[in-house]
C-alpha positions in Angstrom: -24.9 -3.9 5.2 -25.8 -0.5 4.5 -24.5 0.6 7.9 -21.7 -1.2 7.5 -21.1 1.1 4.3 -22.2 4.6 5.9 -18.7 3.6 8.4 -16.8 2.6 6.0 -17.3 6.1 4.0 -17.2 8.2 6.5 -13.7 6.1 8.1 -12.2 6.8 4.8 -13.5 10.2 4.0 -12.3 11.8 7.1 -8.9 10.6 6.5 -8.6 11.4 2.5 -9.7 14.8 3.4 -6.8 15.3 6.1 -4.6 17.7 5.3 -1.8 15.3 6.5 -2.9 12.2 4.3 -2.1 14.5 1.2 1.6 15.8 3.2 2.4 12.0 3.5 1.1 10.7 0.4 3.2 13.0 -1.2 6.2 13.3 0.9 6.2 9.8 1.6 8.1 8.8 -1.5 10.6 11.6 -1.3 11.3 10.9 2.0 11.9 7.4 1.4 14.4 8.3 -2.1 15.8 10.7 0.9 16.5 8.0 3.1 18.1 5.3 0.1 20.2 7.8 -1.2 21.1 9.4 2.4 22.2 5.9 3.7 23.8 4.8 0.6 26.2 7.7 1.1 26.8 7.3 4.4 27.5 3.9 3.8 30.0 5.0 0.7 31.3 7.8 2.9 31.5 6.3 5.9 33.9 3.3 4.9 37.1 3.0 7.1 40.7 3.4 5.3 43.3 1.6 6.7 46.8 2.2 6.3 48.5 -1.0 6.6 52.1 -1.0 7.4 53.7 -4.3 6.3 56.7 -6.4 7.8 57.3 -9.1 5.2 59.9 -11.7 5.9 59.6 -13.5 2.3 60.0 -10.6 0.1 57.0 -11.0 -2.3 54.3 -9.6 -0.8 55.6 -6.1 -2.0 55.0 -6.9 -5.7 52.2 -9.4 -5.4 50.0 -7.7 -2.4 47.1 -5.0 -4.3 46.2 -2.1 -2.4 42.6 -1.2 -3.0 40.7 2.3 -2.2 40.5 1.3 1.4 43.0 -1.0 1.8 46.6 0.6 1.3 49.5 -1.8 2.0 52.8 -0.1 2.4 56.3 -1.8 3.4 58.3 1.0 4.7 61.1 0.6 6.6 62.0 1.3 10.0 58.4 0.6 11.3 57.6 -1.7 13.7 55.1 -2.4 16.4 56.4 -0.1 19.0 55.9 3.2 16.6 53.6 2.6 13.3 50.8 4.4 15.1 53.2 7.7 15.7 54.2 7.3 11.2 50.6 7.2 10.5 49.9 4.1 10.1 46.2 2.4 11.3 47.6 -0.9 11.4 50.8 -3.4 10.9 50.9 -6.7 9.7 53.6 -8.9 11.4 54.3 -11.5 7.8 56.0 -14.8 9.2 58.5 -16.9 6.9 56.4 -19.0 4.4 58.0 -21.6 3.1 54.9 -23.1 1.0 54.1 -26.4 2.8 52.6 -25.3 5.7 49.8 -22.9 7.0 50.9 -19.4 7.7 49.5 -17.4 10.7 49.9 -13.9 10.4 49.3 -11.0 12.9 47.8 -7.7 12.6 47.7 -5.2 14.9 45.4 -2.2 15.1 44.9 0.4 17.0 40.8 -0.1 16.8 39.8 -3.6 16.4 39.1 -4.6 12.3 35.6 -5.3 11.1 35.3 -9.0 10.3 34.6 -7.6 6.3 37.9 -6.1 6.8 39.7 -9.0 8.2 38.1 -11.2 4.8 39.2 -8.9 2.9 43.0 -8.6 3.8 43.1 -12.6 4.0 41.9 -13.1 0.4 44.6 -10.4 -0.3 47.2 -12.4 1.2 46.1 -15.8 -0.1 45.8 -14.0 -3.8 49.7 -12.5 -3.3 50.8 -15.9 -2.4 48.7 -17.4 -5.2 50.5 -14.9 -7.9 53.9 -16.0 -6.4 53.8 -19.7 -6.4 52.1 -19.1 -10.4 55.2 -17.3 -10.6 57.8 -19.4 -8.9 56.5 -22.8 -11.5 57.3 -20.2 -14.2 54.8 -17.9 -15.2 56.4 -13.8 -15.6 54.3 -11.4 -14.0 53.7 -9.6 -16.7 51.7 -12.2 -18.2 50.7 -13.1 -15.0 48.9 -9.3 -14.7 47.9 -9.5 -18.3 45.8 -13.2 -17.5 44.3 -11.7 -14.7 43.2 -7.8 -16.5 41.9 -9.5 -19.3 40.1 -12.6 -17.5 37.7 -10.3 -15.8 34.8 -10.8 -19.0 32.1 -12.7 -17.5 29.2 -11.6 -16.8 26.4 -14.1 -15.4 22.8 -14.1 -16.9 20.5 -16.2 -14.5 17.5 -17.8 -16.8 14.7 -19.6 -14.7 12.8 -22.7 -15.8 8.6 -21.4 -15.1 7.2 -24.5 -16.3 6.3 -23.4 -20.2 9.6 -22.3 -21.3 12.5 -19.7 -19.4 12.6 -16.5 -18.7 15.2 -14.6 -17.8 16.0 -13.3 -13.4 17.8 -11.3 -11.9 18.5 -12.0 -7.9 19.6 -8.9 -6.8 16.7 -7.4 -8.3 14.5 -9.9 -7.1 15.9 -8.8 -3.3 15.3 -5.9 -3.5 11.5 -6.3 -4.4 11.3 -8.5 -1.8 13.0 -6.9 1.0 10.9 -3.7 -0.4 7.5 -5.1 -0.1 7.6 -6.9 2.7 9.0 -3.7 4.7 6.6 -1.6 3.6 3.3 -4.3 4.5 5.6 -4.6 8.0 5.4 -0.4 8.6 1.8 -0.2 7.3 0.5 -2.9 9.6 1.9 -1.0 12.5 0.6 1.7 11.2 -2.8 1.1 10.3 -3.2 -1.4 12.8 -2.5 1.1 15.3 -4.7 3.8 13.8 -7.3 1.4 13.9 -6.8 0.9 17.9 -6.6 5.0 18.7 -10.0 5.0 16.6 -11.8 2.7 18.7 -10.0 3.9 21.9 -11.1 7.2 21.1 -14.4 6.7 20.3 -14.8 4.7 23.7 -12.8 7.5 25.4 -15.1 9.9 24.4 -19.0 7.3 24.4 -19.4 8.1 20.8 -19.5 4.1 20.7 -22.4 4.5 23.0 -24.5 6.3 21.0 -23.3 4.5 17.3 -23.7 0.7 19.0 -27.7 1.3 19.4 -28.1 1.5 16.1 -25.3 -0.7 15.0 -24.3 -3.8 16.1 -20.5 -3.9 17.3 -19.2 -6.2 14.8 -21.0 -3.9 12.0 -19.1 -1.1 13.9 -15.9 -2.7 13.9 -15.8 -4.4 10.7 -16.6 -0.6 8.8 -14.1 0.9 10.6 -11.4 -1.5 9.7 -12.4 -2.2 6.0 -12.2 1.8 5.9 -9.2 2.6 7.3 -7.5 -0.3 5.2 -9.0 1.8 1.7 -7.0 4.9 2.7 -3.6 2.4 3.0 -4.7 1.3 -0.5 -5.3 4.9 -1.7 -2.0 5.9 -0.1 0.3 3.0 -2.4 -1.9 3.9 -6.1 -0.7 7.4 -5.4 2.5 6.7 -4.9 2.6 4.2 -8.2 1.2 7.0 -10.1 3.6 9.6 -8.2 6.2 7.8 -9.2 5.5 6.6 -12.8 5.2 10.4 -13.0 8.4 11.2 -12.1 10.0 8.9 -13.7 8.6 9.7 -16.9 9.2 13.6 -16.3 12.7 12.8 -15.3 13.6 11.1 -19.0 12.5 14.8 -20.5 15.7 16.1 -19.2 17.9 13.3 -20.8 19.2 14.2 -24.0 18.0 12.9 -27.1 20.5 11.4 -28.4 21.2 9.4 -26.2 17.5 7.9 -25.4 17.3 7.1 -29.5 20.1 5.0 -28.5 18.2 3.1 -25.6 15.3 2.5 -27.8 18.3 1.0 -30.4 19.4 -1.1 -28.0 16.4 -2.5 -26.8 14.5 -3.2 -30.3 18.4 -4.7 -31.2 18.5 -7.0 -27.9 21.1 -4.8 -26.2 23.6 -4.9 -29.1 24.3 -1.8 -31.6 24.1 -2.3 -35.3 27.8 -3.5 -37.1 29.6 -3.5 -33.4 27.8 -4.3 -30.5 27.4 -2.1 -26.6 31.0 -0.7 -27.5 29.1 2.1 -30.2 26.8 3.3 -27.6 27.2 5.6 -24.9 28.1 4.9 -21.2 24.8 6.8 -20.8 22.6 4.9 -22.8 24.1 1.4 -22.0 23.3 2.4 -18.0 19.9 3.4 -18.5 19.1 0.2 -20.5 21.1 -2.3 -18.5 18.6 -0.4 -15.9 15.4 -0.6 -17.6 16.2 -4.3 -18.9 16.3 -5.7 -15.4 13.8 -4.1 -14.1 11.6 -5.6 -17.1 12.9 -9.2 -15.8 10.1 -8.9 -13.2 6.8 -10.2 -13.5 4.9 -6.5 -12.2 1.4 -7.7 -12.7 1.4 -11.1 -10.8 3.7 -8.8 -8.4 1.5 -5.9 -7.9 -1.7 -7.7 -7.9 -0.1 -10.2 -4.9 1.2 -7.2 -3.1 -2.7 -5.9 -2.9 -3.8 -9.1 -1.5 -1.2 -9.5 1.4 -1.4 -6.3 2.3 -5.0 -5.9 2.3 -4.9 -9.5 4.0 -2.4 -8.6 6.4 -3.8 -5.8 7.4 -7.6 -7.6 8.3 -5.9 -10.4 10.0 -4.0 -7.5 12.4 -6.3 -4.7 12.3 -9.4 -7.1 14.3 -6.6 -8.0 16.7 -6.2 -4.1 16.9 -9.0 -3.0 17.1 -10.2 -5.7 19.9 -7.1 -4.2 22.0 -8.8 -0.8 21.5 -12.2 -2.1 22.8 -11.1 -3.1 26.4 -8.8 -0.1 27.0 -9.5 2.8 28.8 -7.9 5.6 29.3 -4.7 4.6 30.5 -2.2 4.1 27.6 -0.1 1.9 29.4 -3.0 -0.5 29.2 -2.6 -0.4 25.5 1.5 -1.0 25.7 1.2 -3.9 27.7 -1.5 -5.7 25.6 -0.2 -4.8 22.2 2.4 -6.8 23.0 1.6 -10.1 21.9 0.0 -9.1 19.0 2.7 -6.8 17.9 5.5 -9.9 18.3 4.2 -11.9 15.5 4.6 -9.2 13.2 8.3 -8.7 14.7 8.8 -12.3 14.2 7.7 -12.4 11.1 9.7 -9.6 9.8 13.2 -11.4 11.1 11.7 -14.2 8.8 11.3 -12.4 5.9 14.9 -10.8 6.0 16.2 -14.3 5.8 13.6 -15.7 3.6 15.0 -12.7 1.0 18.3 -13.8 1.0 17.3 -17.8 0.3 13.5 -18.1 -0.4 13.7 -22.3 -0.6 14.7 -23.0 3.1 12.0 -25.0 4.7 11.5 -22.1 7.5 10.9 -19.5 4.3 8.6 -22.2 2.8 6.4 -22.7 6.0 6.4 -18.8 7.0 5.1 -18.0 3.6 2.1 -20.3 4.6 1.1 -19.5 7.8 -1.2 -16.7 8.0 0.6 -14.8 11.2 3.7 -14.2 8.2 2.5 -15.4 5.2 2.1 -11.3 4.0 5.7 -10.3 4.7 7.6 -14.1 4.0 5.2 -14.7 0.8 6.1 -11.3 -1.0 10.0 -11.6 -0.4 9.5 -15.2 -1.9 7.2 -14.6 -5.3 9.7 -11.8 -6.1 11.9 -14.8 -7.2 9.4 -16.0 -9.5 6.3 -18.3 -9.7 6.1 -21.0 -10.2 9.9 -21.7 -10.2 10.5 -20.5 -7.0 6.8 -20.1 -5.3 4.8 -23.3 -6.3 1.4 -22.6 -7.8 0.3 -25.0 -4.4 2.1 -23.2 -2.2 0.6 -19.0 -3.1 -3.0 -21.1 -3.4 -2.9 -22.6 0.1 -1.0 -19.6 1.6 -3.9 -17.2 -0.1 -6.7 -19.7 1.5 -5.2 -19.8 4.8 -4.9 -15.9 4.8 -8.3 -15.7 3.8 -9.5 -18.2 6.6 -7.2 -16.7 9.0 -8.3 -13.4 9.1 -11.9 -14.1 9.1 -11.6 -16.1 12.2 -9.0 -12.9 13.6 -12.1 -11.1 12.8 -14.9 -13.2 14.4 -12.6 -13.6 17.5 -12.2 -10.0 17.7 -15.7 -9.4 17.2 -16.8 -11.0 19.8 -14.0 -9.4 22.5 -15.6 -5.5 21.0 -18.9 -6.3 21.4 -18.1 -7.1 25.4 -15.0 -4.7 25.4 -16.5 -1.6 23.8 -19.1 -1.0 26.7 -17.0 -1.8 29.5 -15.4 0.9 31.5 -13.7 1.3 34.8 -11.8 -1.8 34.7 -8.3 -3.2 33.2 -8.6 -6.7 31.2 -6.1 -9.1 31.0 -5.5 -11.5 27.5 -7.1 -14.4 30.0 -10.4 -12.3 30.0 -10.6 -11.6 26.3 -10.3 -15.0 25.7 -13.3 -16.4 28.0 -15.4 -13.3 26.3 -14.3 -14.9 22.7 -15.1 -18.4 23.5 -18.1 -17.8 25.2 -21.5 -19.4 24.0 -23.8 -17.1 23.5 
């Protein structure tokens, strides 16, 4: 045991005291707001706006068919097919005579084909003008008919799960976003330290060090320090970033004005509601920043945090042994490397295809039966108990999921074990899965 210790400090002291674990630890987290707020522009930016000529035949589709900021319906005339591109138009809609009894097929033509959003939205456009016009035609003006649907626009939905003792109140979109965070980041770090876990034991064979540290150490020893090591620093890594970024945030509400965080702390000792008149007396300011910090309180951190640290340190055992047996029989060839990483790296694909449908509903038997299974059960599981537990995750389902994490990666690591202790002395000679698996099943 004491070995086993001396390889597990000096794994993890070598790579705390690298320059470029402090550069990532630190730039990590900006580089990931980078990214967020990079894409979300692009994504704002980089919408398509169409400017829709329209030929209308029925002649209420002018009044009743709302433009939106990149949507813009126009019905000029003297456009048709033959020249809208040449008046600056993206795209004309050819409007057949409705005469409300039938289906209507429309046409649009474009000069690039429409994204299916596009085409959804435009239809629910057109359904909605023909809506407002047969509302109108039994009687209703459009005044009032504009004046139903401004002032109709009120509700807003507050989901409330049942946990078993009483409610509490959820937020989904919140809830996917924790999800879809967590398990992406246990899916990067497993490639990651799974793969630093290989080059170690690659390069220590590379170079015989493992000679000379396997006569006084037995493989496994050798193997299971390095591993247990190199998973700390992962763990080191994610409590900086927490306390990195419960730093910033705190630093950043320095530079909001008073004023306005007195209201905040108002509204949340008053339930969201400001004395003698309600959210109408506060700021826009204030309201934002506790509508923010209110749903982000919806979560359950602690049971989320703590579970985070058990799949990913789980995860991580239960791939890192597959690693690091990889590492064991490969020379120096790196191609060696590609070709048997590969059915150790698909799981972990698979698994992450899962977990992207398994965030958007987390009760589909497939989400259910990922979450158990120990080859997904660290990505699946997370994106599930961000819903809640135990409304969503049964207490029976995170306990057998844990146990059959546990049990899975200590046989990943007695498998391996076995395939290093053969592997990490062998040179001169490429291995093939079939051989691994006679040197794991051997009697010995």
């Amino acid at each position: 045991m004491n070995k086993t210790l001396l390889i597990i400090q000096r794994e993890y002291l070598t790579r705390v005291k690298n320059k470029r674990f402090v550069l990532t630890t630190i730039l990590m987290p900006l580089l990931i707001v980078a990214l967020i707020a990079g894409t979300t522009f692009l994504s704002i930016k980089g919408k398509d706006e169409h400017k829709i000529a329209v030929i209308d035949n029925n002649g209420f589709f002018k009044d009743n068919l709302k433009s939106s900021k990149d949507l813009s319906f126009e019905f000029p005339v003297g456009v048709d097919t033959s020249n809208y591109l040449t008046k600056g138009y993206t795209d004309i809609i050819l409007m057949p005579k409705f005469d409300g009894t039938q289906k209507m097929n429309y046409t649009i033509r474009s000069k690039k084909s429409l994204s299916m959003i596009n085409e959804g939205k435009i239809t629910d456009r057109i359904n909605a003008a023909i809506e407002d016009n047969m509302l109108q035609t039994a009687g209703i003006h459009k005044s009032q008919l504009d004046s139903i649907h401004k002032q109709s626009q009120f509700a807003e939905l507050s989901a409330v799960e049942e946990n078993g003792k009483g409610t509490q109140e959820s937020n989904s979109a919140l809830s996917y976003g924790i999800g879809f965070g967590s398990g992406m980041l246990i899916y990067i770090t497993m490639f990651i330290y799974g793969a630093m876990v290989m080059r170690g034991v690659m390069e220590e064979k590379t170079n015989r060090i493992a000679e000379v540290m396997v006569s006084s150490v037995k493989p496994f020893q050798l193997m299971s320090g390095k591993i247990i090591g190199i998973g700390a620093v992962g763990l080191t890594q994610f409590f900086m970033w927490i306390i990195l970024i419960i730093g910033l945030s705190t630093a950043a509400q320095a530079f909001i004005p008073h004023d306005v965080m007195e209201q905040v702390k108002t509204l949340q000792q008053a339930n969201g509601q400001m004395p003698g008149g309600g959210m109408m007396k506060a700021s826009d300011a204030a309201e934002q920043i506790y509508k923010v910090q209110h749903t982000i309180s919806t979560a359950n951190w602690p049971v989320i945090i703590g579970c985070f640290i058990f799949y990913f340190f789980g995860g991580y055992l239960f791939y890192a042994a597959l690693f690091a047996a990889v590492g064991s029989v490969v020379n120096e060839d790196p191609q060696d490397a590609q070709s048997l990483m590969l059915p150790v790296t698909m799981p972990i694909i698979f698994s992450f295809i899962i977990m992207t449908n398994a965030v958007q509903d987390p009760s589909t038997p497939m989400a259910v039966w990922a979450s158990i299974i120990p080859f997904s059960s660290p990505m699946v599981m997370m994106a599930r108990i961000a819903y809640g537990i135990p409304g969503t995750v049964p207490y029976w389902q995170l306990g057998l999921s844990m146990l059959s994490l546990i049990g899975g990666f200590l046989f990943t690591t007695w498998l391996s074990g076995k395939i290093y202790r053969t592997g990490i002395l062998m040179y001169g000679k490429k291995v093939s899965w079939k051989e691994m698996g006679k040197w794991a099943f051997r009697k010995n």
